[in-house]
N, C-alpha and C positions, 0 to 999 in steps of 0.2 A: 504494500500500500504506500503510496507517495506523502510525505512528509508535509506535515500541514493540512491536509485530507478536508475542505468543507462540505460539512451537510448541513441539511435546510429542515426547518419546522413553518409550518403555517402560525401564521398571526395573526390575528382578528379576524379569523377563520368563523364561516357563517354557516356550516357544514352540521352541528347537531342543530341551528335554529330552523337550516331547512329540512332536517327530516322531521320536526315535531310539527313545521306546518303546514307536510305532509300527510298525517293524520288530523288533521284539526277537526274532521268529520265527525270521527270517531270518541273523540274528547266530548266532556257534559255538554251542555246550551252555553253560551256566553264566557266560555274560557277565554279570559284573557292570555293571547302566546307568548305578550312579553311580561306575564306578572308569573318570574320566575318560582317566590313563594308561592302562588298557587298551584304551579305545575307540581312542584317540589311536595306538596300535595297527597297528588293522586298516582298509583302503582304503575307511573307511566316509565320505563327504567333503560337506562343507558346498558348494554353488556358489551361489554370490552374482553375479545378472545387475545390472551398474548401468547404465541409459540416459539421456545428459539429455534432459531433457524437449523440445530443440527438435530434437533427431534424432525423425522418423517414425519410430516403431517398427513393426516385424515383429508379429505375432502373436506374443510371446514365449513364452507358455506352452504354446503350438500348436507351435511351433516346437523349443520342449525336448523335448515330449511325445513330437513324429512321430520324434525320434531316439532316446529310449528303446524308442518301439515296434521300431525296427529291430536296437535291441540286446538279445537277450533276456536277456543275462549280468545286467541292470542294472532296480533299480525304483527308481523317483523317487516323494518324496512332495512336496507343497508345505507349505511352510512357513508356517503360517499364527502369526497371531500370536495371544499368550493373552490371553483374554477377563479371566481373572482379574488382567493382571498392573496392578499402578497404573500411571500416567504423572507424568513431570517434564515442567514446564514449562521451555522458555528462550527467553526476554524478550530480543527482539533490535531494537536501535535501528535503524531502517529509512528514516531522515530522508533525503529526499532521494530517494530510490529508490523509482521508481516502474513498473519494468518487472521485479518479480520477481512470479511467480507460484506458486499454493502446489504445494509437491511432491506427485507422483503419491505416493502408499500400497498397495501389491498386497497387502496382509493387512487384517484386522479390526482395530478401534481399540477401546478400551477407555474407557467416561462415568466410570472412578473415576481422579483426577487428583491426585497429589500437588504441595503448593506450595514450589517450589525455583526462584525466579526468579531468573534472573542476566540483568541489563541491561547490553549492548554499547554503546559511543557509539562512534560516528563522528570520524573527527576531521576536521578541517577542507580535507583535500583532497577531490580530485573524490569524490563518492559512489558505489560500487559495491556491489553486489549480496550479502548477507552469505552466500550460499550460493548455488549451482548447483543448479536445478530439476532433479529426474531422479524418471526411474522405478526402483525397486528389488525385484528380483526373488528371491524363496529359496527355494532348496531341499535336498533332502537323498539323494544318492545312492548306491545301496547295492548290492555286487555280489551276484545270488543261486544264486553256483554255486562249490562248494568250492571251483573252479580258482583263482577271485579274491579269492575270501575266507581270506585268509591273510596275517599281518605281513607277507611276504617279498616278496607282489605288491603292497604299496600305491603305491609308487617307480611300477611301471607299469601302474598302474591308474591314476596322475592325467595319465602322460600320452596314454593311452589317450581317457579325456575332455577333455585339451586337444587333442591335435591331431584328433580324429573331430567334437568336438561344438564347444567354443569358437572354432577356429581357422575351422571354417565359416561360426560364425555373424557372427562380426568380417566376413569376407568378403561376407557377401551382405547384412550391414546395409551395409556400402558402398559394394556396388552399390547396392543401393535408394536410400542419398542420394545417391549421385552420379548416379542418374538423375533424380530430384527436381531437383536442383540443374540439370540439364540442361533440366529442362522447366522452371523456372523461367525460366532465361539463356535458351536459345528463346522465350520469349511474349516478352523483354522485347527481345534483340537481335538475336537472329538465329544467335546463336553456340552452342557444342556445348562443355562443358570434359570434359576426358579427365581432370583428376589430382582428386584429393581437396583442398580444404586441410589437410584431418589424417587421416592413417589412426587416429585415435585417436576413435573414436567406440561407444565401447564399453569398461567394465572387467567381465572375467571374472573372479573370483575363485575357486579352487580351493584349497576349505583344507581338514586334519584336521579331521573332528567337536568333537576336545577344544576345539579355538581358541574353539568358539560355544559350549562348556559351559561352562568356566572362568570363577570371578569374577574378572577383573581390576580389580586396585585402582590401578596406578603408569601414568604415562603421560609420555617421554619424546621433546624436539623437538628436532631438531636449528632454526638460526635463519636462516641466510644462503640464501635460495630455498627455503625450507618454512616460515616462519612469516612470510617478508617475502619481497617479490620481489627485491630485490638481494643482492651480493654486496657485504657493507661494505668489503672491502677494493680491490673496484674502485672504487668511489663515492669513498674517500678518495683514489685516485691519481688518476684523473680530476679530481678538485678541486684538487689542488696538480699537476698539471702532470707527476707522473714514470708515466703510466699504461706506457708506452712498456716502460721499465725491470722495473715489475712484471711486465707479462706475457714478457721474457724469463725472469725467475728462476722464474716458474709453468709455462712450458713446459718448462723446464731440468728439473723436478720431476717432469713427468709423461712424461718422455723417460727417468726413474729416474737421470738426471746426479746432482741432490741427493736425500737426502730430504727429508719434509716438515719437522724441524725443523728443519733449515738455509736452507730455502726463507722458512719463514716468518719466523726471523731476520733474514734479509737484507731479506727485506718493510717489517719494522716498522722497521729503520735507517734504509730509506729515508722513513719520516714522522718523520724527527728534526725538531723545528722546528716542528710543527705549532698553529699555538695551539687551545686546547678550543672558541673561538669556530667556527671551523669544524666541530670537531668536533659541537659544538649545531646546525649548519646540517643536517648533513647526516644527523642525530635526526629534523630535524624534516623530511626530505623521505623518510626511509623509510616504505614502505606496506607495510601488514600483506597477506599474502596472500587473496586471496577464501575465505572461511571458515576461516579462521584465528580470529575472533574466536565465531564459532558454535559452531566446536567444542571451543575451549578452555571454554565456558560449557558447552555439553553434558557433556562430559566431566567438570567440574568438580559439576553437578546431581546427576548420577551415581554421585559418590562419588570419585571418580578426585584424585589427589593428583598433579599436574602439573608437569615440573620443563625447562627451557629448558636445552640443553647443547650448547655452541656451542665450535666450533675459532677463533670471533673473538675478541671484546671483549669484558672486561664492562662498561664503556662505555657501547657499544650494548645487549647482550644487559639488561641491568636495566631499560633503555628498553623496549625490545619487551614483559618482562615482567612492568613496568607496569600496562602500556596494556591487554594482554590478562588479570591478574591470575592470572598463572600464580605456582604456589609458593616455587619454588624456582630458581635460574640459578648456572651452572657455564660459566665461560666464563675468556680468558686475561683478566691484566690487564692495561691498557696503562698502561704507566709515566710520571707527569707529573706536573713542577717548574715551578714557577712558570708557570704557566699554558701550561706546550709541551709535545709531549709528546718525550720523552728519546731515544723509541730503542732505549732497551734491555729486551729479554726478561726479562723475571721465569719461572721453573722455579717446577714443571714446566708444557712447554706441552703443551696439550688436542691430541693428536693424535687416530689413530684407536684406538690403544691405551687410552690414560688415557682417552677419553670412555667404552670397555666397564669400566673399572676404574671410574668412577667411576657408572653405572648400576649395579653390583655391590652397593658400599657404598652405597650409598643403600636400595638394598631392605632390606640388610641391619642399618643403621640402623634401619630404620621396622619392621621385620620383617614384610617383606613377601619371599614367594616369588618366585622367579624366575617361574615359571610365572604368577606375574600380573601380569605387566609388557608393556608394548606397547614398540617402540621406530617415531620416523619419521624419515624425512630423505632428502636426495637423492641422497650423497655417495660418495665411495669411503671415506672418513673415518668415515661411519655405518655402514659393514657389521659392523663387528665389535661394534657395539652392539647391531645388529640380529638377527646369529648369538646371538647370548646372551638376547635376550629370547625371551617365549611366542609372539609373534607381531613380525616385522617389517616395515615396511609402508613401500615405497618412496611419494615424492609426485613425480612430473612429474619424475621422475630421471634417471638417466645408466644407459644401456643394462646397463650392468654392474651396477647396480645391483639393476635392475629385474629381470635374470634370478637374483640371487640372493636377492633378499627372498622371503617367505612370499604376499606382494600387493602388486600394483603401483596408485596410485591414478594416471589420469591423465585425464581424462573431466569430474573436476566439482574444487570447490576441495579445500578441506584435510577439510573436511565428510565425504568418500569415506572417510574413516580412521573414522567411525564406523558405514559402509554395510561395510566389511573386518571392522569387528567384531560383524559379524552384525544390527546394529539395522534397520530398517526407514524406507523415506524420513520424515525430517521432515514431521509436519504437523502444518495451522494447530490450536492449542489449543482442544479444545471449551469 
C-alpha cells in the first residue's frame, strides 16, 4: 500500500434521511420526518451488518432479504448512500504496511470531494494495519402493521430482530467459517477443528432511526484498552515488581470488598518511588489500538470535537492525546517530586461517576446537546458515561458492558465506532 494512503467518508451525508422518507407511508398520520425525537420514538430501526473483509461472507443482502420475506410485519429498504453528499478525505500514514486492502463499500460513492486531510504517522514500533478491512452493510427496518408500530413495542420489536434475524445470522456465518477453516486444515493436515477461534465474526448493530439522523458534534474515549491496548496500571506494576499486590487490591474491588476509590488509592501508594524515567519507558512502549489513529482523524474531518477521559493518568493520557491529536484529556493526576512519583491521590479521582459529570460539563461548556454526543470505552467505569450520551458504543469490552451499551464494536478496530455511527466502509479516495 502506498505511503500516505487517503480514504474518504461522507459528510452531511442525507442517505438515512432519505430512506426514512422512503417509508413515510408506512409511518402513523402526521409524523413529523425531521422531528428526530419523535422518530427516535417509534420501532423504526437503523441495522448496520459489519463483516471483515477476511470472513467469506454469506450472501448478505440475500440473506437479510429471504428473512424479511418470511416476516411480513416488516419492510426493509437499503441504505444507499447520497449521490449529493460531498466527501472528507483522511490521509492515513500506511508506512510499513503492506497487507491492508481497500474496504468493501455496499452503497454508491460520491466524485465531489471535500479537502480535510489529516495525516496519521506511525511510530516506531512494529507496523500495523490502520484499520480493519470489512464489508459494511445498511439498512432500515420498519414494522408495517399497527401491532408494531407503536412507542410501546419498540423494546420488543428490536428484540424480535435480534434474536429471529441477527442471532441467526452470527450462527451460520460460523458455521460457514468454520467449515472453510475445516477445509482448509483438511487439504493441508488431515485434521477437522470443531471450535471457532472467535465466535466474534460478525457486528450487528440494532439502533433507533434518530442515532443515524442526528448531527453529532462531541466525541468521547475512554484510554486504557480502547485507544491503546494496555492497561497503564498493569504495565506500571509489572515494571516495578509489585504486579502481584495490584491485582489482589483489583480483585478485592470487583469482589465489591472496596470501592473503586479506595482501590485505586491503595494502587497509586503502591508506585510510591517511582522515578518519571520509567514512567517515559513505558510512554514509549504503549501502542495505540488498531484504528484508533483512523478514527480519531475521521472523526476529527468530520467536525467532531474529541476529548480523551480516562480513570488513569494524565501522565499517560496527554501522551496518547498527542500522538492521536485529540482535543481535549480528562484524566487523574499522578503526583511527582523531584522526579518520583509521591503516592498520593490528588481529589477528585475520575471514577465512573465524575467521568459522566465531566462529559456533562463539557457539552455544556461548548454548548453542545447531549443528544450529540457519542460516548466509547470498554469498562464498567464507562457505563454511566455511556447511559448519558446519544449513543454509547462499547469497543472489544467486558460482557457487561456490551449488553448495556447502545453497540457493541468487536469484529474490526476502533474504526467500527464510525460503521455504529451509520457511515459506510472507508474507501480509497477518488
Amino acid at each position: 500500500m502506498p505511503k500516505n494512503t487517503p480514504y474518504s467518508l461522507p459528510k452531511d451525508s442525507k442517505a438515512w434521511q432519505q430512506a426514512v422518507d422512503s417509508v413515510a407511508s408506512l409511518l402513523p398520520d402526521n409524523t413529523n420526518l425531521q422531528d428526530f425525537d419523535a422518530l427516535q420514538s417509534l420501532p423504526v430501526f437503523a441495522l448496520i451488518v459489519v463483516l471483515p473483509a477476511h470472513v467469506h461472507a454469506l450472501d448478505i443482502h440475500q440473506y437479510v432479504q429471504s428473512w424479511v420475506d418470511e416476516q411480513p410485519s416488516w419492510h426493509l429498504v437499503t441504505v444507499a448512500e447520497d449521490t449529493e453528499a460531498s466527501f472528507v478525505n483522511i490521509t492515513i500514514d500506511t508506512s510499513g504496511v503492506d497487507d491492508v486492502e481497500p474496504a468493501y463499500v455496499s452503497s454508491a460513492t460520491s466524485n465531489t470531494s471535500v479537502d480535510a486531510n489529516i495525516t496519521g504517522t506511525t511510530s516506531n514500533k512494529m507496523a500495523k494495519p490502520p484499520f480493519v478491512p470489512a464489508q459494511v452493510f445498511r439498512y432500515l427496518l420498519v414494522p408495517v402493521t399497527d401491532t408494531l408500530m407503536h412507542p410501546g413495542k419498540k423494546t420488543a420489536a428490536a428484540h424480535i430482530i435480534d434474536d429471529q434475524l441477527t442471532t441467526r445470522l452470527r450462527q451460520d456465518l460460523e458455521k460457514n467459517y468454520l467449515a472453510e477453516k475445516n477445509n482448509s486444515a483438511q487439504n493441508v493436515s488431515g485434521t477437522k477443528s470443531t471450535e471457532l477461534d472467535s465466535l466474534d465474526v460478525v457486528d450487528c448493530h440494532i439502533l433507533s432511526i434518530g442515532h443515524m439522523l442526528r448531527t453529532h458534534k462531541m466525541a468521547f474515549f475512554d484510554m486504557d484498552s480502547t485507544l491503546i491496548e494496555q492497561e497503564v496500571i498493569v504495565e506500571l506494576a509489572k515494571t516495578v515488581g509489585i504486579g502481584e499486590e495490584v491485582e489482589t487490591i483489583t480483585e478485592a474491588a470487583m469482589r465489591g470488598e472496596i470501592d473503586f476509590d479506595e482501590s485505586f488509592a491503595q494502587r497509586v501508594a503502591l508506585l510510591q518511588g517511582i522515578p518519571t524515567t520509567v514512567l517515559d519507558e513505558i510512554c514509549a512502549r504503549l501502542t495505540l489500538s488498531t484504528g484508533a489513529r483512523t478514527t480519531i482523524s475521521a472523526l476529527k474531518a468530520l467536525g467532531y470535537h474529541t476529548v480523551l477521559v480516562s480513570g488513569g493518568f494524565t501522565y499517560f493520557a496527554r501522551y496518547i492525546a498527542e500522538q492521536l491529536g485529540i482535543d481535549e484529556v480528562h484524566a487523574n493526576h499522578l503526583d511527582i517530586e523531584d522526579g518520583e512519583v509521591t503516592g498520593h491521590v490528588q481529589l477528585p479521582i475520575i471514577n465512573g461517576a465524575k467521568k459522566a459529570a465531566i462529559v456533562a460539563h463539557t457539552a455544556e461548556r461548548l454548548g453542545i446537546e447531549m443528544s450529540q454526543v457519542i460516548c466509547v470505552g470498554d469498562g464498567a467505569n464507562d457505563l454511566p458515561m455511556m447511559a448519558n450520551a446519544d449513543l454509547g458504543i462499547a469497543y472489544h469490552a467486558k460482557p457487561i458492558v456490551q449488553a448495556r451499551a447502545d453497540a457493541a464494536v468487536n469484529v474490526t478496530g476502533l474504526e467500527g465506532v464510525l460503521y455504529a455511527l451509520g457511515y459506510p466502509a472507508l474507501i480509497p479516495a477518488q
